[in-house]
N, C-alpha and C positions, 0 to 999 in steps of 0.2 A: 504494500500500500504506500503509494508516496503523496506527502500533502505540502502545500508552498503557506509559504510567511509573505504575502505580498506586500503587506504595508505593517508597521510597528512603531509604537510612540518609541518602544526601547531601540529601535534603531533607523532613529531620524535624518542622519547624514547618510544614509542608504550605502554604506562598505561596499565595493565591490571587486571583482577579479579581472584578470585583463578581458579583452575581447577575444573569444573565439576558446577561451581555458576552463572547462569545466572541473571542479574540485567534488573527489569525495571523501568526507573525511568521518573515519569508523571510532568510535569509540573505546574503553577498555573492554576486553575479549575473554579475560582471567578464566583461561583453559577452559570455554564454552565453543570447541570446534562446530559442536551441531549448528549454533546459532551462528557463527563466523562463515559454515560452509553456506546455509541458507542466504545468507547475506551478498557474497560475493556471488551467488547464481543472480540476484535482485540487481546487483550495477553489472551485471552480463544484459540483463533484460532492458534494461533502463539505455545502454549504450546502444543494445542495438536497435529500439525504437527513437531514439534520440542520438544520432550520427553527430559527431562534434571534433573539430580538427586538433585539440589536443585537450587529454583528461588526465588526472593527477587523482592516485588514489594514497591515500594518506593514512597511519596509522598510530594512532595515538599513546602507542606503548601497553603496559600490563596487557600482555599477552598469556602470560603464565600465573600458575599460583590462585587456590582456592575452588577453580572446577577442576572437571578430574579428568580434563585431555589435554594437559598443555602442551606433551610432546605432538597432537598432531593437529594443535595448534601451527607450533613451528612450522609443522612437514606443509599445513596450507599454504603460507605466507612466503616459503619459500617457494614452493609453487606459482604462487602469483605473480613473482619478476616474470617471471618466461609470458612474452607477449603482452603485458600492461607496464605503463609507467605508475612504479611505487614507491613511497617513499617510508619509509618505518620509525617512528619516533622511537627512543629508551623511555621507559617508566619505571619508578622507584622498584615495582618487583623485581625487574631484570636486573636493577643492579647487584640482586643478593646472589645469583648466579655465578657470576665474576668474581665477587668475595668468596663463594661458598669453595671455588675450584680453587683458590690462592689458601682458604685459610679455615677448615673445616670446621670449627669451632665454631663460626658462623651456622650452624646449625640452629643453634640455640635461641637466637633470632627469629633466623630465616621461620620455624617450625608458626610463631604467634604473626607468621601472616599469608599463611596456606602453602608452606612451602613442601610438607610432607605431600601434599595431592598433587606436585610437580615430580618430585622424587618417582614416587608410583606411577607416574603416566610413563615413565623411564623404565620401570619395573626394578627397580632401586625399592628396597623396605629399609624405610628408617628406622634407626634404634629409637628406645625409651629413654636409654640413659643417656648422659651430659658430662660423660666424661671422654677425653680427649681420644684418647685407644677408639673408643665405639665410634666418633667423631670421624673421623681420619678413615675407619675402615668405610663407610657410608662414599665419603669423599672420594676412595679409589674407584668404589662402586659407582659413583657416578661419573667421572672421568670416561671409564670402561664405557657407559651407556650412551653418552650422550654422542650422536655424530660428529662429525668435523663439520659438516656445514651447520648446523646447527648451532656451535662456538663459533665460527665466524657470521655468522647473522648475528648472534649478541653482540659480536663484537664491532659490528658497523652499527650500529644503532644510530639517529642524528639526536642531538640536542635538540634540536626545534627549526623550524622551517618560515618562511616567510613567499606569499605570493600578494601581489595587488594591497588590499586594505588588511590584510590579516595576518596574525602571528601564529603559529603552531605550535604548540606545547603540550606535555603532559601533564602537568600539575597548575602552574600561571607563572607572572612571572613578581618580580619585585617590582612595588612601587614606585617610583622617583628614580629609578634608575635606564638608562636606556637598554633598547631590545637588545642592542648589539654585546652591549654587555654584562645581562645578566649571568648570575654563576651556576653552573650545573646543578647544587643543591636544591634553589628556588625551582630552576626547572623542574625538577623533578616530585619536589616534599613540598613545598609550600599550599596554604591552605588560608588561615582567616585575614590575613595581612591582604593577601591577595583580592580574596573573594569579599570582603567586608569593604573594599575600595572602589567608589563611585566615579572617580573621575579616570579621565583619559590614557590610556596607554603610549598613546602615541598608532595603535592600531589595533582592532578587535582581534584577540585573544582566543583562539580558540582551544579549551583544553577537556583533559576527563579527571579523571585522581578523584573526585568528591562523587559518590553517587548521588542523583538527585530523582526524583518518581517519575519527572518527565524533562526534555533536554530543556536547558535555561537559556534565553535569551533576552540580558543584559546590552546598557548602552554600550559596554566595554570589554565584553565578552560573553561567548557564547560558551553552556558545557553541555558535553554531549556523554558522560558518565551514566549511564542510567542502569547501573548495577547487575549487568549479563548474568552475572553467575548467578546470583538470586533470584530475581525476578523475572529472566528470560527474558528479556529485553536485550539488545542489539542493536544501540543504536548508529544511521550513516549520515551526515551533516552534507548538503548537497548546494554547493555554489557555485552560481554563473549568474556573470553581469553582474546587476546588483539583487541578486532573487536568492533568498535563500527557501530552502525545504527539503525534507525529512524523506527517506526511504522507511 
């Protein structure tokens, strides 16, 4: 089902993207393959009733952690370069990934934000305990599991992205500081600094990291987080010209 935002007090200066660049931009995913694979059939449909001389599909990061497919999560996303132009944002879960393989102790963490349900889609079983021996054996185990392409898709990840009127992010960015120079942590953790802030960016903001029941659109940004894992929800942020609306 896709519905359009044609006109909005919350967004009055009408942002828009260049002429002729159609943007999709997907929400977090946190290991919900079924809803990611449905989704990307919906901008298969959408393209081809809607022919457009160049599209950008965008991915807002948390991909992994908390549903219980994140490895074929990955296997989609990597899937998706082959014949579409994509871009893949980092989100605060992917960075426990990178620690976890550097420093298995990181476990301890990792576990109070669904990192065991990542583990598992690997076929990796996590231990109970917390101590560094159990730690570490997990850790070889998941080295073992996880692909090479797979590590190197984490490890391209972007910070954030920029087309026409809008910024791309996972989480927002800091206030009073410029786009070009916000710091990875904000990109990625940031929350009431952020979203408690009324005035201008410098350019609409589009991020996920906060679920919210339905996507929000703000004078200064837009979130399209609307909690996959739970809710079943899925959401794809759909711009061209100055039009924005929902798959």
């Amino acid at each position: 089902m896709r519905w359009k935002v044609r006109s909005s007090k919350a967004l009055r200066a009408r942002p828009s993207v260049p002429v002729g660049t159609r943007i999709y931009a997907v929400g977090d995913v946190h290991g919900r393959a079924d809803l990611l694979s449905k989704l990307l059939m919906r901008i298969d449909d959408d393209l081809k009733a809607r022919p457009i001389a160049q599209s950008i599909q965008i991915f807002l990061g948390d991909y992994i952690d908390r549903g219980a497919s994140s490895r074929q999560v990955i296997d989609l996303l990597i899937g998706r370069r082959k014949g579409h132009d994509t871009l893949f944002l980092e989100g605060n879960h992917e960075g426990y990934v990178s620690r976890f393989l550097s420093d298995p102790t990181v476990l301890t963490e990792w576990k109070q934000f669904g990192g065991i349900n990542t583990l598992l889609s690997y076929g990796v079983t996590p231990t109970s305990r917390n101590d560094p021996q159990s730690q570490h054996e997990v850790g070889r185990a998941f080295v073992q599991a996880m692909p090479d392409s797979h590590r190197e898709f984490m490890q391209g990840l972007a910070l954030s992205f920029t087309c026409g009127d809008f910024f791309f992010a996972h989480a927002g960015v800091r206030p009073g500081i410029p786009l070009q120079k916000q710091r990875p942590k904000d990109l990625l953790w940031i929350r009431d600094d952020f979203l408690l802030h009324e005035e201008d960016f410098g350019k609409v903001v589009v991020h996920g990291h906060t679920p919210t029941a339905e996507p929000e659109i703000r004078p200064n940004r837009i979130n399209i987080d609307t909690g996959a894992y739970a809710t079943g929800r899925l959401t794809c942020l759909v711009l061209e010209g100055d039009e924005i609306s929902f798959l």
